[in-house]
Structures are given as C-alpha cells and as structure tokens.
Predicted model as a PDB file, atoms N, CA, C, CB and O in Angstrom, pLDDT in the B-factor column:
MODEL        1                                                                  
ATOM      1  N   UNK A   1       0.841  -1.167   0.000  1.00 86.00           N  
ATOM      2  CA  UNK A   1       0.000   0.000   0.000  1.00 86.00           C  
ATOM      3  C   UNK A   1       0.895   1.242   0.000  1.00 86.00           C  
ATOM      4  CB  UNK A   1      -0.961  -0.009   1.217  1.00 86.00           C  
ATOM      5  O   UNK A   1       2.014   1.184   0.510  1.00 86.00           O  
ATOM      6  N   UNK A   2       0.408   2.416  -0.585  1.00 91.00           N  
ATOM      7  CA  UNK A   2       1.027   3.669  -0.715  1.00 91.00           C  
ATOM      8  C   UNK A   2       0.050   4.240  -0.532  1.00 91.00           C  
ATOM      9  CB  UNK A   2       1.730   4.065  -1.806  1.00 91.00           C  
ATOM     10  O   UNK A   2      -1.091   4.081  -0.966  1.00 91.00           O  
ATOM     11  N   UNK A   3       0.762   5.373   0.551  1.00 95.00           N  
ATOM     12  CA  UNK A   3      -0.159   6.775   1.067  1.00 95.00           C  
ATOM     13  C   UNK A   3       0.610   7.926   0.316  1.00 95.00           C  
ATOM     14  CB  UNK A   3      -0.139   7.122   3.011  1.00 95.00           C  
ATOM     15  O   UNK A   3       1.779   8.260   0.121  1.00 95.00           O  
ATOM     16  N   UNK A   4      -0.915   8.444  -0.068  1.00 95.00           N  
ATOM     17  CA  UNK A   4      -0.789  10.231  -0.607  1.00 95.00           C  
ATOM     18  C   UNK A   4      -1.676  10.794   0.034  1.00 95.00           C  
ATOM     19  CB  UNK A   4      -1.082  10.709  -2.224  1.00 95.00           C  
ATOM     20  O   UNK A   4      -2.750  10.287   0.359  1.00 95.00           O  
ATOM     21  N   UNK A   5      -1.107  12.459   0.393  1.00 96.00           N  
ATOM     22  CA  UNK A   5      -1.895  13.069   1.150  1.00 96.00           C  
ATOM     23  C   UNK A   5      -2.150  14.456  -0.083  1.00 96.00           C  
ATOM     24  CB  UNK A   5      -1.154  13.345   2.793  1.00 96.00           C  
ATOM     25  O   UNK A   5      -1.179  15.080  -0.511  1.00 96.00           O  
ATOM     26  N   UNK A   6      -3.163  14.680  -0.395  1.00 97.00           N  
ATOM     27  CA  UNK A   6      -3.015  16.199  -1.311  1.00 97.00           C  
ATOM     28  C   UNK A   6      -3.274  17.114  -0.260  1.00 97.00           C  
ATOM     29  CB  UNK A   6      -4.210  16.519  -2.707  1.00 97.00           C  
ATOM     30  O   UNK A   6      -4.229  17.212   0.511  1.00 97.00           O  
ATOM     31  N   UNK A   7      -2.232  17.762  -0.389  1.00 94.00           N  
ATOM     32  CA  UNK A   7      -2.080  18.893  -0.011  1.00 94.00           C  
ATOM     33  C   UNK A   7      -3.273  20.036  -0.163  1.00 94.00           C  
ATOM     34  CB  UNK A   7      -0.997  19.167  -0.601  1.00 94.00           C  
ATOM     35  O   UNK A   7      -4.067  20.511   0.650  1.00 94.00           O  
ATOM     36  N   UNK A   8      -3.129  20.173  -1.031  1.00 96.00           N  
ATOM     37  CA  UNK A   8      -4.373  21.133  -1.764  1.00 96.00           C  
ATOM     38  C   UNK A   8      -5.527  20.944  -0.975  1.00 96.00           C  
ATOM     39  CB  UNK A   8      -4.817  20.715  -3.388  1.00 96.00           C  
ATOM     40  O   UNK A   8      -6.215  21.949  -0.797  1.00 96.00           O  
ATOM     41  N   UNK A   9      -5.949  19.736  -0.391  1.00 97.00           N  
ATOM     42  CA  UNK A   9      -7.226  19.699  -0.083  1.00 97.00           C  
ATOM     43  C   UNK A   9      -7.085  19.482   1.596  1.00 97.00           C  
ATOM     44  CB  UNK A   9      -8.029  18.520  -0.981  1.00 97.00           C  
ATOM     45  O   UNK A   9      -8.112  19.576   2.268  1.00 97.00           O  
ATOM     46  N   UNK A  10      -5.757  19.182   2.273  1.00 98.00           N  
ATOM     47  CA  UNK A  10      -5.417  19.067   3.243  1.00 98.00           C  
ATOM     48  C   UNK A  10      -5.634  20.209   4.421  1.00 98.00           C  
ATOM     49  CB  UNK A  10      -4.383  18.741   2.946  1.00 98.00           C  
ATOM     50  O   UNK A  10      -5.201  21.312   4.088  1.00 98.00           O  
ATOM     51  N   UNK A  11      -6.144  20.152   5.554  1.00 97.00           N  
ATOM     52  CA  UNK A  11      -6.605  21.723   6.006  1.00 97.00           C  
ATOM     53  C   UNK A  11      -6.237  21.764   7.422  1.00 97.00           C  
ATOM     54  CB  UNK A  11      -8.351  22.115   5.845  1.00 97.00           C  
ATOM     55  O   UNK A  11      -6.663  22.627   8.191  1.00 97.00           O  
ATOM     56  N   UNK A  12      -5.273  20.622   7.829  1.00 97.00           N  
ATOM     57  CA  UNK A  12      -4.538  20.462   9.026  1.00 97.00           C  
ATOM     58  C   UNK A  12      -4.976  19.992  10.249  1.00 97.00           C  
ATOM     59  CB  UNK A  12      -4.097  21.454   9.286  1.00 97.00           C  
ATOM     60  O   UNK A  12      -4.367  19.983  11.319  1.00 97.00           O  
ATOM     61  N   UNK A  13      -6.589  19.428   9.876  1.00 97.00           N  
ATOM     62  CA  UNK A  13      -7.149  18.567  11.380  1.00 97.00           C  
ATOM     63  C   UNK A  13      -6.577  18.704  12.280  1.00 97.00           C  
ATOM     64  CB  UNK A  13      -7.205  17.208  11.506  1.00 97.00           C  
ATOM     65  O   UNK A  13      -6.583  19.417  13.283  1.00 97.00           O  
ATOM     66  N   UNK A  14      -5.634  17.372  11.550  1.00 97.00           N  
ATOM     67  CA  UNK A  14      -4.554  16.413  12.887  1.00 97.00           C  
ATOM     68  C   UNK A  14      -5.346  15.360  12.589  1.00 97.00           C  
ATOM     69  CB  UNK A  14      -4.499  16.867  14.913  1.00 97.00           C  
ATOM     70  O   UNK A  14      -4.903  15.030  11.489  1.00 97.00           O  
ATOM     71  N   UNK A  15      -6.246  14.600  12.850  1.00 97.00           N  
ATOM     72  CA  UNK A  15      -6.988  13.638  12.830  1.00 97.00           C  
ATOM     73  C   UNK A  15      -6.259  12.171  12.298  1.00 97.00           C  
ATOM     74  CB  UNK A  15      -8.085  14.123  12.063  1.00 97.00           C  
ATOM     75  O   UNK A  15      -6.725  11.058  12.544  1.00 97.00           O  
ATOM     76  N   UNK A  16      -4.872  12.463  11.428  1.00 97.00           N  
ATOM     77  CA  UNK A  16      -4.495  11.575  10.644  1.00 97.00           C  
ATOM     78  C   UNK A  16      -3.433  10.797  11.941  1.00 97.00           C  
ATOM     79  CB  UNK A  16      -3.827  12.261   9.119  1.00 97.00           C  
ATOM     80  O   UNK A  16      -3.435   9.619  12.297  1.00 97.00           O  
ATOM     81  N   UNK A  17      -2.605  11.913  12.431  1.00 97.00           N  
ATOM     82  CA  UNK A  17      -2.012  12.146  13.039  1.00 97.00           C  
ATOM     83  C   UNK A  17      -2.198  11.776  14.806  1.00 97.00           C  
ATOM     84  CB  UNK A  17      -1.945  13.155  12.533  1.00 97.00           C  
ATOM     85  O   UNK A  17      -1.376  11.395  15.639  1.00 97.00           O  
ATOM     86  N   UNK A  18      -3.418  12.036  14.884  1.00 97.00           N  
ATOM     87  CA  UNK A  18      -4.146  11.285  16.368  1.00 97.00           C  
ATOM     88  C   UNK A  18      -4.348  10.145  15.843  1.00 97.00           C  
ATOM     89  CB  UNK A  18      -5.666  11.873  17.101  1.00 97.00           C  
ATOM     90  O   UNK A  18      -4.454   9.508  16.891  1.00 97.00           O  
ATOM     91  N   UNK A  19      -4.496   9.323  14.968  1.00 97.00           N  
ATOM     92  CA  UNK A  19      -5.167   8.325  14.950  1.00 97.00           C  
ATOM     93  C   UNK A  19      -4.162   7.401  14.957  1.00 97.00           C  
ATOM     94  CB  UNK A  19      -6.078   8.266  13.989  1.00 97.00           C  
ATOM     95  O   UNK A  19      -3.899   6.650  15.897  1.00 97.00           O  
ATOM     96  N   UNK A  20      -3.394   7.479  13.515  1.00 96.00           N  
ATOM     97  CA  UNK A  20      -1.953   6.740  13.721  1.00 96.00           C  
ATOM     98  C   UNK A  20      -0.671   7.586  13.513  1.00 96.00           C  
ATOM     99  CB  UNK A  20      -1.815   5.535  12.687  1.00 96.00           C  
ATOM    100  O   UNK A  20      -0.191   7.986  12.453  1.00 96.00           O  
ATOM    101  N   UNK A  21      -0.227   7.764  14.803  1.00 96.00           N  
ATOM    102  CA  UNK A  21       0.934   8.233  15.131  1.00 96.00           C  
ATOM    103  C   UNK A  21       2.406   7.888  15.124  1.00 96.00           C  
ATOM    104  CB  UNK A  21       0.733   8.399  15.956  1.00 96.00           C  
ATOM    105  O   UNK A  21       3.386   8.290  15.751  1.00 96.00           O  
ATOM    106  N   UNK A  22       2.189   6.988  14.174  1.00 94.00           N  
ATOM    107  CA  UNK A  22       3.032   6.052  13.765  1.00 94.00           C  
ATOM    108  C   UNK A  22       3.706   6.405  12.520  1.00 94.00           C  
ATOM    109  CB  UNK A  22       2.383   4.878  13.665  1.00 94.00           C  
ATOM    110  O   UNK A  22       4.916   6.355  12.300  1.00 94.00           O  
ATOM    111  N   UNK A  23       2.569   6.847  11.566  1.00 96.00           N  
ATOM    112  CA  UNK A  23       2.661   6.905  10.435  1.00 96.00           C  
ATOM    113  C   UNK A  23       2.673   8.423   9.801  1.00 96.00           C  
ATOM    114  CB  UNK A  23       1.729   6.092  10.054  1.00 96.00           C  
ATOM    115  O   UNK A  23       3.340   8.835   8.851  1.00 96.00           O  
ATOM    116  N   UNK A  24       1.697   9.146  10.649  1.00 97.00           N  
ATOM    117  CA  UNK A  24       1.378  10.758  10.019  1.00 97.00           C  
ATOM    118  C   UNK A  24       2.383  11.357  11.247  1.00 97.00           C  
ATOM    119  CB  UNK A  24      -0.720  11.490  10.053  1.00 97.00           C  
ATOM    120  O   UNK A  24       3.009  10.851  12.178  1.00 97.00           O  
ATOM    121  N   UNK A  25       2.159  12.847  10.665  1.00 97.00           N  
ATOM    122  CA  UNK A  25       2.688  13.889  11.622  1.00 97.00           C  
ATOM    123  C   UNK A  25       1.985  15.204  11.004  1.00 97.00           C  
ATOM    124  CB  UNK A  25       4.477  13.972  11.667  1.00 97.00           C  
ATOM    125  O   UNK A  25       1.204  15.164  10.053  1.00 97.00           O  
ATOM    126  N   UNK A  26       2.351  16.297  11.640  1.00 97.00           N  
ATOM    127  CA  UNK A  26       1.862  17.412  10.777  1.00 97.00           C  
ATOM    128  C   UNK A  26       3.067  18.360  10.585  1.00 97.00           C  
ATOM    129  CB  UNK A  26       0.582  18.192  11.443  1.00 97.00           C  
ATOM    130  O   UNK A  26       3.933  18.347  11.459  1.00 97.00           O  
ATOM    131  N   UNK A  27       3.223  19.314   9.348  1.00 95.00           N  
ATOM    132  CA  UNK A  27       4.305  20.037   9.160  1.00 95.00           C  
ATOM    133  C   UNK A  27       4.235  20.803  10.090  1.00 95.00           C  
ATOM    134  CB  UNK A  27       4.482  20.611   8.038  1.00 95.00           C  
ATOM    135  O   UNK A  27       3.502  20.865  11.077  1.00 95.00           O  
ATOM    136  N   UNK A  28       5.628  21.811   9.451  1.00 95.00           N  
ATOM    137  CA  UNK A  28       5.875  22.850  10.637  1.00 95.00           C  
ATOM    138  C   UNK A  28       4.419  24.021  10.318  1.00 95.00           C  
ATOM    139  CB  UNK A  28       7.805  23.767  10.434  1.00 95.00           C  
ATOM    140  O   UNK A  28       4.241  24.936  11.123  1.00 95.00           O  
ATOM    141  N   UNK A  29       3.847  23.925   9.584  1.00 95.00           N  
ATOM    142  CA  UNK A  29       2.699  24.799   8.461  1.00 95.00           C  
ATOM    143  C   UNK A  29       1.456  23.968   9.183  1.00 95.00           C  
ATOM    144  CB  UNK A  29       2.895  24.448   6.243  1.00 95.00           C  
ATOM    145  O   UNK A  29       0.344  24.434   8.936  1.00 95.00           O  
ATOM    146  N   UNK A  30       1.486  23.056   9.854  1.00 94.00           N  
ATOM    147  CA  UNK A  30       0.448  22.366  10.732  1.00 94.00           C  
ATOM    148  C   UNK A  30      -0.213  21.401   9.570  1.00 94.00           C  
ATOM    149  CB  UNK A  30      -0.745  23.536  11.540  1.00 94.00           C  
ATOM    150  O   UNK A  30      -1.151  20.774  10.062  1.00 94.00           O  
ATOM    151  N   UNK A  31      -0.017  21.105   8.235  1.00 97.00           N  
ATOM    152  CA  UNK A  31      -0.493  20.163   7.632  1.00 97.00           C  
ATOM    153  C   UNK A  31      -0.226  18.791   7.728  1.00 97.00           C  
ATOM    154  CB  UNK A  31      -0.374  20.436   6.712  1.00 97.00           C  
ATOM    155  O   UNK A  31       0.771  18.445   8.361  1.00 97.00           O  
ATOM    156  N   UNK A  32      -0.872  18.041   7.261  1.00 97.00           N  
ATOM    157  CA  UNK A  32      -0.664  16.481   7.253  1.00 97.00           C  
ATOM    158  C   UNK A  32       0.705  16.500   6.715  1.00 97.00           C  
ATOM    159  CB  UNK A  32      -1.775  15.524   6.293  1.00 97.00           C  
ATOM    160  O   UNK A  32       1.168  17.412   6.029  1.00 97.00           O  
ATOM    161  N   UNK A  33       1.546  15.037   7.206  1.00 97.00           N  
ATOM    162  CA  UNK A  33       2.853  14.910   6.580  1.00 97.00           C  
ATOM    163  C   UNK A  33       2.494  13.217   7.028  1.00 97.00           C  
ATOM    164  CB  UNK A  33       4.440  15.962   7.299  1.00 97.00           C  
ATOM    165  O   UNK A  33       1.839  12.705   7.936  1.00 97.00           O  
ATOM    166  N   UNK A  34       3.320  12.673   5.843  1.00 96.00           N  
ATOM    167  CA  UNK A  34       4.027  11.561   6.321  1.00 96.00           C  
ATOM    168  C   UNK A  34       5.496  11.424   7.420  1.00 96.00           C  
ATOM    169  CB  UNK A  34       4.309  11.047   5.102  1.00 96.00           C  
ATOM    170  O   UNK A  34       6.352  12.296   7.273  1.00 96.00           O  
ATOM    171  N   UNK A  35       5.659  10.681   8.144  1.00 94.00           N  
ATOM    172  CA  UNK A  35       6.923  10.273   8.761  1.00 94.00           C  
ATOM    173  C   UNK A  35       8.248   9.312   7.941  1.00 94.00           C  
ATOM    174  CB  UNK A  35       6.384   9.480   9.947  1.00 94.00           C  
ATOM    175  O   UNK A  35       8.286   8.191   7.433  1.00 94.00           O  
ATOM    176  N   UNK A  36       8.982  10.127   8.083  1.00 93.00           N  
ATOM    177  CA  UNK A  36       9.821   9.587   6.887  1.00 93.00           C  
ATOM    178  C   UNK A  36      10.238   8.134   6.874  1.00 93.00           C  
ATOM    179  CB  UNK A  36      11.081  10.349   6.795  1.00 93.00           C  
ATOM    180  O   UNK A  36      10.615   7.600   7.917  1.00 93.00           O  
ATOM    181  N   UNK A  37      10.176   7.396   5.588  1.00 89.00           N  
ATOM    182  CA  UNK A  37       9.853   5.990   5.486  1.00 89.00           C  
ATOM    183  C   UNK A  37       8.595   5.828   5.816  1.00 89.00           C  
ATOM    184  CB  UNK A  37      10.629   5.141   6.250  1.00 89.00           C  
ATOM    185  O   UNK A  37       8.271   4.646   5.933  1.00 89.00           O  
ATOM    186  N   UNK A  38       7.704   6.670   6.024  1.00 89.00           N  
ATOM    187  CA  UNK A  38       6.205   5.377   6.057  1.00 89.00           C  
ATOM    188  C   UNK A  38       5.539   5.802   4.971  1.00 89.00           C  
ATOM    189  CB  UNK A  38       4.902   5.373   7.536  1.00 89.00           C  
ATOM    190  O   UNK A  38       4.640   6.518   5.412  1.00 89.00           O  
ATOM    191  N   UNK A  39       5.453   5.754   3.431  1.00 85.00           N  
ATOM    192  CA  UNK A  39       4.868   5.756   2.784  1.00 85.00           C  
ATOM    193  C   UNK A  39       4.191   4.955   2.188  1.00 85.00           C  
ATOM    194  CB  UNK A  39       5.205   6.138   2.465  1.00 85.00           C  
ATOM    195  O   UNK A  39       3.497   5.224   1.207  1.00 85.00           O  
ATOM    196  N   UNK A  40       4.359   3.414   2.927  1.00 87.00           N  
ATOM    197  CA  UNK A  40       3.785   2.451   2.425  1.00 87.00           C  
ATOM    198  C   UNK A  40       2.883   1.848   3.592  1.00 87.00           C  
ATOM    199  CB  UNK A  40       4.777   1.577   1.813  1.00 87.00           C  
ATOM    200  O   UNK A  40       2.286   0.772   3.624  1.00 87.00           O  
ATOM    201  N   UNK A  41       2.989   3.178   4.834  1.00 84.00           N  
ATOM    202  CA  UNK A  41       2.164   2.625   6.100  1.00 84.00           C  
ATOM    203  C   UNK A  41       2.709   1.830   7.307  1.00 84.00           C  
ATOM    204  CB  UNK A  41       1.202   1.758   5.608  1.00 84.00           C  
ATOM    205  O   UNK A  41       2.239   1.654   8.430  1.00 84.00           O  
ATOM    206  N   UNK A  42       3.934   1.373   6.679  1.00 77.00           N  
ATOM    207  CA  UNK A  42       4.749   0.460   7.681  1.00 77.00           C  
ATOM    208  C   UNK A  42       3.953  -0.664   8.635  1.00 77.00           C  
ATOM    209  CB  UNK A  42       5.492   1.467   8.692  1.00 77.00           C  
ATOM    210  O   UNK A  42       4.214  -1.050   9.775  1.00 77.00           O  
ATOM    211  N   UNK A  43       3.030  -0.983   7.842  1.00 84.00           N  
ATOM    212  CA  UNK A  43       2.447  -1.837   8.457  1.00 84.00           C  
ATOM    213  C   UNK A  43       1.494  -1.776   9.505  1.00 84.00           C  
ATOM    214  CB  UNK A  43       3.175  -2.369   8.733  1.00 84.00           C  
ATOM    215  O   UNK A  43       1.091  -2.760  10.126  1.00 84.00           O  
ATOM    216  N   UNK A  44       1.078  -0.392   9.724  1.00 88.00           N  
ATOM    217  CA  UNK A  44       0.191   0.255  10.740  1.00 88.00           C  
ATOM    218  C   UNK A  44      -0.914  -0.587  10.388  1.00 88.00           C  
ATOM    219  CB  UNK A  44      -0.081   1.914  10.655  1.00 88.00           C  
ATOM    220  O   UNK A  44      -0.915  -0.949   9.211  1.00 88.00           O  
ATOM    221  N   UNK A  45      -2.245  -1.155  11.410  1.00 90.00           N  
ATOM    222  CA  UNK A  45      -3.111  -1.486  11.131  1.00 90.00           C  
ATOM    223  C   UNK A  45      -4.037  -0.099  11.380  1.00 90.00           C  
ATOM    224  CB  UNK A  45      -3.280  -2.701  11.717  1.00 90.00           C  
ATOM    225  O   UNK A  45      -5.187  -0.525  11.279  1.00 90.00           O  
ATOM    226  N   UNK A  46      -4.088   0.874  11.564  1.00 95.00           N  
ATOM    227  CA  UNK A  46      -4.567   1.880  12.167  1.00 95.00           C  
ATOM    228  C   UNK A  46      -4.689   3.340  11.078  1.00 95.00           C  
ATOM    229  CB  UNK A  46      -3.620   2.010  13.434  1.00 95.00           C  
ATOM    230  O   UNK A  46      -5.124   4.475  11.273  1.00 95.00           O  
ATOM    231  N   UNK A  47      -3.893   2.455   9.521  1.00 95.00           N  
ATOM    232  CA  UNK A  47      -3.577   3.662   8.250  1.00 95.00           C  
ATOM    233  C   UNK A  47      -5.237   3.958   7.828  1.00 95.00           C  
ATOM    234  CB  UNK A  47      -2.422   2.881   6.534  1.00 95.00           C  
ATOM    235  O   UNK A  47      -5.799   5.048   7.724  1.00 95.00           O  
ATOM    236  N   UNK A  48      -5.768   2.644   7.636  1.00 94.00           N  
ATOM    237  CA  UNK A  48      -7.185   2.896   7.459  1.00 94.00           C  
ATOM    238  C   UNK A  48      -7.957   3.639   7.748  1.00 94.00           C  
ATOM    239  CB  UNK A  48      -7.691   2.320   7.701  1.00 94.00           C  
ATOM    240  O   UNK A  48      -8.455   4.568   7.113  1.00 94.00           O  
ATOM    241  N   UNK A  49      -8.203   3.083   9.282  1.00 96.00           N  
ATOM    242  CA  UNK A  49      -8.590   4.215  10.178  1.00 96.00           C  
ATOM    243  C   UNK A  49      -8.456   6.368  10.027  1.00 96.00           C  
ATOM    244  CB  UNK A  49      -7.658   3.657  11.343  1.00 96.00           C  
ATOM    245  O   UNK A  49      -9.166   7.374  10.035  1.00 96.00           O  
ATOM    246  N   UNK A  50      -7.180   5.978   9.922  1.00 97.00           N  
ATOM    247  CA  UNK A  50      -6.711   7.231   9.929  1.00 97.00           C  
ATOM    248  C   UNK A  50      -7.069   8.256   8.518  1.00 97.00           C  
ATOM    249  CB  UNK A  50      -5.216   7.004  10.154  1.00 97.00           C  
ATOM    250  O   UNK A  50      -7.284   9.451   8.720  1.00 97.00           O  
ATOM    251  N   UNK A  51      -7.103   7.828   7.437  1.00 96.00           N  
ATOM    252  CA  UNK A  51      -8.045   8.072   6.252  1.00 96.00           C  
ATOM    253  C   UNK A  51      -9.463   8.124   6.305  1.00 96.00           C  
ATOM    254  CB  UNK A  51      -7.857   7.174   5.377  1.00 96.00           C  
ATOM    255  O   UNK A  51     -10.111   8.895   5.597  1.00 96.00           O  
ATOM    256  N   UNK A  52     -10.057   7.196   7.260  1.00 96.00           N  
ATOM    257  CA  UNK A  52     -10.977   7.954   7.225  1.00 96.00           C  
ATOM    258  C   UNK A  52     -11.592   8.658   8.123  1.00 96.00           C  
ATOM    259  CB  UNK A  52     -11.579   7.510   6.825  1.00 96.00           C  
ATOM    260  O   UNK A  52     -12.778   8.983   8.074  1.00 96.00           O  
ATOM    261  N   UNK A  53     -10.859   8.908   8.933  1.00 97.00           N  
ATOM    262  CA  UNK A  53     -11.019  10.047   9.897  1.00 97.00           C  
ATOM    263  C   UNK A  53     -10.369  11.455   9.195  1.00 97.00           C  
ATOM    264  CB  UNK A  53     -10.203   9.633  11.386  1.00 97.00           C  
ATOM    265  O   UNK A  53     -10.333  12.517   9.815  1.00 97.00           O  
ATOM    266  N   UNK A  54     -10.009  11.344   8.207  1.00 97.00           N  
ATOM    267  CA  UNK A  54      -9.303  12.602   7.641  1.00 97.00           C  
ATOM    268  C   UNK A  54     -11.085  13.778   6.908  1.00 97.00           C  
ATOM    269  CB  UNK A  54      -7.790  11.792   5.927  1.00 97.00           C  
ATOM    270  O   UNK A  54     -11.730  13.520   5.892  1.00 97.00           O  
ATOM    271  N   UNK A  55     -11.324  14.886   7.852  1.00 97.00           N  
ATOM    272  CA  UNK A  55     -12.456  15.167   7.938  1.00 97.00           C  
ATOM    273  C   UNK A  55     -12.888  15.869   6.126  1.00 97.00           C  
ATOM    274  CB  UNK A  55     -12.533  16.165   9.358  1.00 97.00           C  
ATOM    275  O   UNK A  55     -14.070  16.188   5.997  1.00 97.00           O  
ATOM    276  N   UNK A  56     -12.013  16.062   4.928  1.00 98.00           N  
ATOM    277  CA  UNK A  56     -11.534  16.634   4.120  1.00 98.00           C  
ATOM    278  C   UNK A  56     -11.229  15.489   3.030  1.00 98.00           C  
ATOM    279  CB  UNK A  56     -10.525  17.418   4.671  1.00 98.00           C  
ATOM    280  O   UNK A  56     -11.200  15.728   1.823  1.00 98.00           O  
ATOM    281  N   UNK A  57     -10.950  13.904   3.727  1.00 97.00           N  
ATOM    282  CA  UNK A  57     -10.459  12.704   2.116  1.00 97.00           C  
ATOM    283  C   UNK A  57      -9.533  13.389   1.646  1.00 97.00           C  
ATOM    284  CB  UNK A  57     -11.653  12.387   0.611  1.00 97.00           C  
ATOM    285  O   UNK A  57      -9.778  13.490   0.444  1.00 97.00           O  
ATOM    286  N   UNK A  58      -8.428  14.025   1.931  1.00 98.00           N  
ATOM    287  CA  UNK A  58      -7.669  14.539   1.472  1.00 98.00           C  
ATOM    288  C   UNK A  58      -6.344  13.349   1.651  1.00 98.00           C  
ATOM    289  CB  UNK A  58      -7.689  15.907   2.037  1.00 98.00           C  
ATOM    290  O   UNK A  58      -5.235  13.753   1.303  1.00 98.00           O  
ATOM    291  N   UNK A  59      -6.476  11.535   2.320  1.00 97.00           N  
ATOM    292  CA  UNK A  59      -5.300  11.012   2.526  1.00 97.00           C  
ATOM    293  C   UNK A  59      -5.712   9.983   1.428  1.00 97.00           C  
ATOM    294  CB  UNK A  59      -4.867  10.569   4.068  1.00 97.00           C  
ATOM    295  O   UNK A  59      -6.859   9.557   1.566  1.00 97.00           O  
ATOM    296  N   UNK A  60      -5.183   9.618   0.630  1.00 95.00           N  
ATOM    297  CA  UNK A  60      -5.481   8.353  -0.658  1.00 95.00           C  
ATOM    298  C   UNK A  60      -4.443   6.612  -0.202  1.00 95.00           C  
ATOM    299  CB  UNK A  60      -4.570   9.277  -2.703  1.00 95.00           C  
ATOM    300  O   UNK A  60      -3.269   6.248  -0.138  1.00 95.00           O  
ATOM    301  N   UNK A  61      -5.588   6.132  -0.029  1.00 94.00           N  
ATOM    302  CA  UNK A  61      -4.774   4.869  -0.025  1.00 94.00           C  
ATOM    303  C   UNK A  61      -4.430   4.041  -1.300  1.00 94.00           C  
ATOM    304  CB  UNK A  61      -5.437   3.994   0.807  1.00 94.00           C  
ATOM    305  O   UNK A  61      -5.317   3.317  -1.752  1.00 94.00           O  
ATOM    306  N   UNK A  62      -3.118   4.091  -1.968  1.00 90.00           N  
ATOM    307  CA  UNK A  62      -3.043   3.255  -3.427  1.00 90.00           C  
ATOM    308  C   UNK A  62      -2.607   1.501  -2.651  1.00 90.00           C  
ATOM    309  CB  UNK A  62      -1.367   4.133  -4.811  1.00 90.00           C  
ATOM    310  O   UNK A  62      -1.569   1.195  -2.065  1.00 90.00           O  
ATOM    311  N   UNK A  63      -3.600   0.792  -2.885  1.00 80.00           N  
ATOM    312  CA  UNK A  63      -3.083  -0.732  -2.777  1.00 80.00           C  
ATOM    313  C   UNK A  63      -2.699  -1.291  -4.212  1.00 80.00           C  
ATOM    314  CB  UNK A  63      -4.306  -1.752  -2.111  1.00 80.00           C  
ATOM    315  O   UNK A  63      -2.970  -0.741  -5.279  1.00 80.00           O  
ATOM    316  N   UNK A  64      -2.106  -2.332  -4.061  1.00 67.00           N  
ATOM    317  CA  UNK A  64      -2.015  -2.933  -5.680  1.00 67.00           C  
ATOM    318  C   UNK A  64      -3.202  -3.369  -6.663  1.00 67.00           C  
ATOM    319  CB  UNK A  64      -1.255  -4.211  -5.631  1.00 67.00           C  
ATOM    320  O   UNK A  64      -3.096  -3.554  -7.875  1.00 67.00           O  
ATOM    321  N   UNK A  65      -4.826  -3.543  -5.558  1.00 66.00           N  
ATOM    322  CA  UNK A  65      -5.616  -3.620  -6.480  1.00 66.00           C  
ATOM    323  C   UNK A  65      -6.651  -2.842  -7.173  1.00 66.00           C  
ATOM    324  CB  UNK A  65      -5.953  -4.321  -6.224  1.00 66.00           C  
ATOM    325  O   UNK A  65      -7.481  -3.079  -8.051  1.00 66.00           O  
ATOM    326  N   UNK A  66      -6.157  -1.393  -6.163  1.00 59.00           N  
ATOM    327  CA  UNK A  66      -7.228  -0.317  -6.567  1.00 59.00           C  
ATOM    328  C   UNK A  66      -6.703   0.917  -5.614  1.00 59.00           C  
ATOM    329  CB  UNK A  66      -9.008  -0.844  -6.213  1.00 59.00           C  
ATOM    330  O   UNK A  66      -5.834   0.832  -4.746  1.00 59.00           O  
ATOM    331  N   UNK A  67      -7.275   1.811  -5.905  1.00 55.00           N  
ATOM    332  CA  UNK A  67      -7.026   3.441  -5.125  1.00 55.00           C  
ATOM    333  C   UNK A  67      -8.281   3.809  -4.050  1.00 55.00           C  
ATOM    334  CB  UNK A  67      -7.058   4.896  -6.509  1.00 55.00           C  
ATOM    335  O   UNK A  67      -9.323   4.413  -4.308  1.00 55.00           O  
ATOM    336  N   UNK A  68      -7.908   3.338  -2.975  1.00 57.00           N  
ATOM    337  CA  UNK A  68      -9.057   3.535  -1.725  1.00 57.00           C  
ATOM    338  C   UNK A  68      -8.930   5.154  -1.314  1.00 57.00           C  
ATOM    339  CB  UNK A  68      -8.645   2.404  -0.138  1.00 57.00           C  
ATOM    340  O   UNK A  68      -7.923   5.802  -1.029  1.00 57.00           O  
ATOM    341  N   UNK A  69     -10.377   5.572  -1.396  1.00 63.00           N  
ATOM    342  CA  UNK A  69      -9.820   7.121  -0.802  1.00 63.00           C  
ATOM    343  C   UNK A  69     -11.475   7.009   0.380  1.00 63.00           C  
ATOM    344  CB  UNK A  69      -9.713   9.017  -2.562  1.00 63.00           C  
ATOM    345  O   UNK A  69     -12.667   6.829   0.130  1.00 63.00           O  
ATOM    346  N   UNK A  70     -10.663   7.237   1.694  1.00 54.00           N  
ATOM    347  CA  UNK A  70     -11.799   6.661   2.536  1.00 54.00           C  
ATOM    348  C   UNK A  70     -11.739   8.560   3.053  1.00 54.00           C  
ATOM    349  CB  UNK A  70     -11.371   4.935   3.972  1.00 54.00           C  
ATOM    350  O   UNK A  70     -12.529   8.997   3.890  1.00 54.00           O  
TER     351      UNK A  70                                                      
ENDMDL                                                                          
END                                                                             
C-alpha cells in the first residue's frame, strides 16, 4: 500500500495524526505529513482508520488492487 496526502485539499485537522501516530505527523505549516519511510504505512493497522477520519479525504490509499480514498 502507498499513502498520498493532497495537499491542496489538506486543512490540518490532525486527525491523521491522532489516529496513527506512527505513520502521520503534521508540518511545521500544521499540515498532514508523512513520517519519513512510512509511505507504504509500515504496516500500521490503524492507516485505514486514519483516512478515514481525515475530515476533508484529502489522505489516498493506493493498494495494488485499486485506489481507496476513505
């Protein structure tokens, strides 16, 4: 799995970031960020979650069999 966050539509909750803290963070600009190396989720069971708590769908989950945007 690969996470994208658009920016553009990103509006700095946190929500990604409370949920799995593992994986998100927020910039110094207070937006969503990935944590470096987890772009594939690192195995978080909690990436899900965290997409769709994103209040905006602004985090895209790409798996190998389709593009989940929760």
């Amino acid at each position: 799995m690969r996470i994208s966050i658009d920016k553009d539509v990103c509006i700095g909750a946190g929500q990604c970031a409370l949920t799995a803290p593992s994986v998100f963070t927020q910039d110094d600009d207070g937006f969503s960020a990935l944590l470096p190396g987890r772009e594939d989720g690192g195995g978080d069971p909690l990436v899900r979650e965290a997409a769709r708590a994103c209040p905006v769908q602004a985090i895209t989950l790409h798996d190998q069999r389709n593009t989940l945007n929760d």
